[in-house]
MMTF fields as JSON, N, C-alpha, C and O atoms, coordinates in Angstrom:
{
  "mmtfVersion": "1.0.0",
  "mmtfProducer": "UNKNOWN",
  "numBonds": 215,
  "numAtoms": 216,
  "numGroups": 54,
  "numChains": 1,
  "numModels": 1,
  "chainsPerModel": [1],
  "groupsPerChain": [54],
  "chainIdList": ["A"],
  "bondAtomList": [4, 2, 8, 6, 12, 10, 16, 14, 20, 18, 24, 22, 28, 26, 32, 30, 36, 34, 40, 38, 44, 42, 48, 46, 52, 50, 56, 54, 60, 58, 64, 62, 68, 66, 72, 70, 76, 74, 80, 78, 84, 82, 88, 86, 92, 90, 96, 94, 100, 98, 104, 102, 108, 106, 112, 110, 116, 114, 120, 118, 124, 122, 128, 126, 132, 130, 136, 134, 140, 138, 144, 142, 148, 146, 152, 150, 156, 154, 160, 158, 164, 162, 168, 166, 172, 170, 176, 174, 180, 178, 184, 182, 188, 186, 192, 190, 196, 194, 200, 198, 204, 202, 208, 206, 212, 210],
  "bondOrderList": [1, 1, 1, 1, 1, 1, 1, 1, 1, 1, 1, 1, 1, 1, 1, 1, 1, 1, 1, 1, 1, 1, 1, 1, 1, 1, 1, 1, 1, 1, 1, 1, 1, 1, 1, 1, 1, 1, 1, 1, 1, 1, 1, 1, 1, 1, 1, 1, 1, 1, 1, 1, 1],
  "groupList": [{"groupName": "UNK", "atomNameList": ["N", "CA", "C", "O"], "elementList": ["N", "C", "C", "O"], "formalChargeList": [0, 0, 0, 0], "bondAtomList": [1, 0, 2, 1, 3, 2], "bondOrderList": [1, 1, 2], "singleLetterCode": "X", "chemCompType": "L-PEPTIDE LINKING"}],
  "groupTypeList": [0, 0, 0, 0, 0, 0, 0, 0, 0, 0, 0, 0, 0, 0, 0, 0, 0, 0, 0, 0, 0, 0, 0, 0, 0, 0, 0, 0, 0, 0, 0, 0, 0, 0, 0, 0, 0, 0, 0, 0, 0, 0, 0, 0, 0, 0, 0, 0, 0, 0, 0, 0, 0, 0],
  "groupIdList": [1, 2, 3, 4, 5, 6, 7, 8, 9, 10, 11, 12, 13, 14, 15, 16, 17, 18, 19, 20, 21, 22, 23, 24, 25, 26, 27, 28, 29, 30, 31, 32, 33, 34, 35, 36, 37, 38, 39, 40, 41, 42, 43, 44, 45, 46, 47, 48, 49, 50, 51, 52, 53, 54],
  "secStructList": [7, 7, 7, 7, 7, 7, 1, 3, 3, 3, 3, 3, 3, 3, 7, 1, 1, 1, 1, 7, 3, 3, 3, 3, 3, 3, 3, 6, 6, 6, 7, 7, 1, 7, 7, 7, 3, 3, 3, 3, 3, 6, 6, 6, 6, 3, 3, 3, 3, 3, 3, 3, 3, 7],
  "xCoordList": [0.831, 0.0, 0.879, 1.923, 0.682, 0.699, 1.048, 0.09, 1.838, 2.319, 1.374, 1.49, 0.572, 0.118, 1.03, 1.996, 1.046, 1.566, 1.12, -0.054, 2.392, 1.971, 2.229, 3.137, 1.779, 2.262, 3.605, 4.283, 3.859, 5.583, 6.455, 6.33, 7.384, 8.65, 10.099, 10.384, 10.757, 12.632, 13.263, 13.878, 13.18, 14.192, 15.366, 15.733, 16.095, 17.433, 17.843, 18.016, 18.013, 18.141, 19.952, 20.889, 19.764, 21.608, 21.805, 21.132, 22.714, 23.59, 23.067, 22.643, 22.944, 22.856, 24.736, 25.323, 25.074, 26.446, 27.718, 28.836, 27.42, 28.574, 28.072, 26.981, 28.87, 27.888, 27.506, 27.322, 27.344, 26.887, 25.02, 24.085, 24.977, 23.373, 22.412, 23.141, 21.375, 20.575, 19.592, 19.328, 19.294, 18.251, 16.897, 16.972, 15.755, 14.244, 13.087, 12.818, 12.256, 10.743, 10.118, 10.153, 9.496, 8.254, 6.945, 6.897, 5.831, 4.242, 4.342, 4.659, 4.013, 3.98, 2.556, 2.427, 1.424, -0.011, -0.03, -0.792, 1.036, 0.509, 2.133, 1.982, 3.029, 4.217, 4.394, 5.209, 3.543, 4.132, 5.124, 6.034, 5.155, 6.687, 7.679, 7.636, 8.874, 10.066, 10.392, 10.038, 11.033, 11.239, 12.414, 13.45, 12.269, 13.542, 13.34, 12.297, 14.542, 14.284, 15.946, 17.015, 15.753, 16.852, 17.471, 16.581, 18.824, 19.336, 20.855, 21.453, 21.288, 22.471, 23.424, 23.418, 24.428, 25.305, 26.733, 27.472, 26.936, 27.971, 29.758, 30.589, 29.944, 31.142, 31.581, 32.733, 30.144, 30.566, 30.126, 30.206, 29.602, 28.951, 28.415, 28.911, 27.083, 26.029, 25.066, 25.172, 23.797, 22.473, 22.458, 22.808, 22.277, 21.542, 20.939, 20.583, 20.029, 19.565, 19.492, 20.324, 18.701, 19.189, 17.523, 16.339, 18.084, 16.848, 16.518, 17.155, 15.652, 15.352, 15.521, 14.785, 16.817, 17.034, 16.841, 17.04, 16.128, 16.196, 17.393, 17.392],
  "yCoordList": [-1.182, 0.0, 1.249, 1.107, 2.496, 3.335, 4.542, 5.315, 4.857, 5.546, 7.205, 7.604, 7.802, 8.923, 10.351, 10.274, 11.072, 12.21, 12.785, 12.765, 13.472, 13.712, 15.351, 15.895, 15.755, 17.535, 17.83, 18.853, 16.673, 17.391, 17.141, 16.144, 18.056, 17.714, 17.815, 18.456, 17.052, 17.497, 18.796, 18.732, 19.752, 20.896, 21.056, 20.403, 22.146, 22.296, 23.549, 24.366, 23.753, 25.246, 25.334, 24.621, 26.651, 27.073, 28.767, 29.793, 28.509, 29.62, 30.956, 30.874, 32.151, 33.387, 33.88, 34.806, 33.397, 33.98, 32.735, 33.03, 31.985, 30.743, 29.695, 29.786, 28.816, 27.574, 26.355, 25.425, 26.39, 25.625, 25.125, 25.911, 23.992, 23.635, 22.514, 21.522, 22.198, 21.886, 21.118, 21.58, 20.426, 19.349, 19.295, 18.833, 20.053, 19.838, 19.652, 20.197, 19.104, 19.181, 20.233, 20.773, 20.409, 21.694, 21.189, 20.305, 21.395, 21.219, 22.35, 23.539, 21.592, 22.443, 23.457, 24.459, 22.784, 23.137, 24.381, 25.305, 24.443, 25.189, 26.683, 27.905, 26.149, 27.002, 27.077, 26.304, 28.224, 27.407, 28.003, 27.504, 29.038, 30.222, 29.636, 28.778, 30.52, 29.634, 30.177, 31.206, 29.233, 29.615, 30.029, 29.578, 31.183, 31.755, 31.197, 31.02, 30.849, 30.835, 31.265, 31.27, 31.529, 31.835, 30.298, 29.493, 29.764, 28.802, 28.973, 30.044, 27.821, 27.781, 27.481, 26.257, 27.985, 28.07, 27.339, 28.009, 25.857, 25.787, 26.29, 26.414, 26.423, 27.246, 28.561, 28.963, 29.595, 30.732, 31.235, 32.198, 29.869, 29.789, 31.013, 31.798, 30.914, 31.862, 31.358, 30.586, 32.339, 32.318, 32.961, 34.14, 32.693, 33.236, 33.393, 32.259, 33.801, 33.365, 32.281, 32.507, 30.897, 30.325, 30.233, 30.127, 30.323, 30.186, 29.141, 28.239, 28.755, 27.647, 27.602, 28.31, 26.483, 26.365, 25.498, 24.501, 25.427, 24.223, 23.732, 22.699],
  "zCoordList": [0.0, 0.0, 0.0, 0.636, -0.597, -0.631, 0.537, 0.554, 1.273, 2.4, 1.637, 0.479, 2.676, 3.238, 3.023, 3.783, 2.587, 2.45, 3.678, 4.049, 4.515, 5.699, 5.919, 5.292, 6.411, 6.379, 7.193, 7.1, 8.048, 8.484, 7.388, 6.676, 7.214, 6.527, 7.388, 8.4, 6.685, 6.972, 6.439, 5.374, 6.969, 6.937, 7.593, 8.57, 6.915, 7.371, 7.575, 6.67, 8.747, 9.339, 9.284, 9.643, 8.613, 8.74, 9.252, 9.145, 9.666, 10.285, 9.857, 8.705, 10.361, 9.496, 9.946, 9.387, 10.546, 11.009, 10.459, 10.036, 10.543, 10.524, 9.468, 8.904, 9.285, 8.228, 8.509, 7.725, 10.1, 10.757, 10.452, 10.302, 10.441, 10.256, 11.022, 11.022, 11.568, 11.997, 10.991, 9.881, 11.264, 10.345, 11.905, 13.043, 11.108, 11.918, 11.594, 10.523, 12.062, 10.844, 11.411, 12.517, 10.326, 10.202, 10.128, 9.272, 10.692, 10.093, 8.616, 8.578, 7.726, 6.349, 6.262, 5.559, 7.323, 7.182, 7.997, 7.712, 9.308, 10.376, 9.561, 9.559, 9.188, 8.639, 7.441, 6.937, 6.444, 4.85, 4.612, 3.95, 5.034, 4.844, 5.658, 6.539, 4.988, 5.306, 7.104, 7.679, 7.499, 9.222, 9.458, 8.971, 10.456, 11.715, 12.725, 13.353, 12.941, 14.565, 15.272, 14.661, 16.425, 17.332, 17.676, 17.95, 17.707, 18.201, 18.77, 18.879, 19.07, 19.41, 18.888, 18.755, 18.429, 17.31, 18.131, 18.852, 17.857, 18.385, 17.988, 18.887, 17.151, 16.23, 16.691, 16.533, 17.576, 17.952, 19.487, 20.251, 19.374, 20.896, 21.576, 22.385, 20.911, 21.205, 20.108, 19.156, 20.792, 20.104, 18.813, 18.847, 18.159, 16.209, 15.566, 15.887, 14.498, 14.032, 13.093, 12.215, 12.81, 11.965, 10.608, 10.93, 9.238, 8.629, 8.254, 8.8, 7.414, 6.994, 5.303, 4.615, 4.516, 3.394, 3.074, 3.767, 1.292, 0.5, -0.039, -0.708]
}
């Protein structure tokens, strides 16, 4: 059978400062635009922004 198309996906959040990156899912239904978020940047050790790239 046929697997369900599901609304989370695998994204990959990277650095706005460094080229450090993060792999997270998103709800595609509840986020269709692309995501910021603040994280922890281990390379410069501190908080960042990181965005979300295809």
């Amino acid at each position: 059978m046929a697997k369900k198309k599901g609304n989370r996906i695998v994204i990959k959040m990277k650095s706005s400062e460094s080229g450090f990156t993060y792999w997270t899912e998103k709800n595609r239904k509840n986020d269709p635009s692309r995501l910021e978020i603040k994280r922890y940047d281990p390379h410069l050790r501190k908080h960042v922004p990181f965005k979300e790239e295809k």
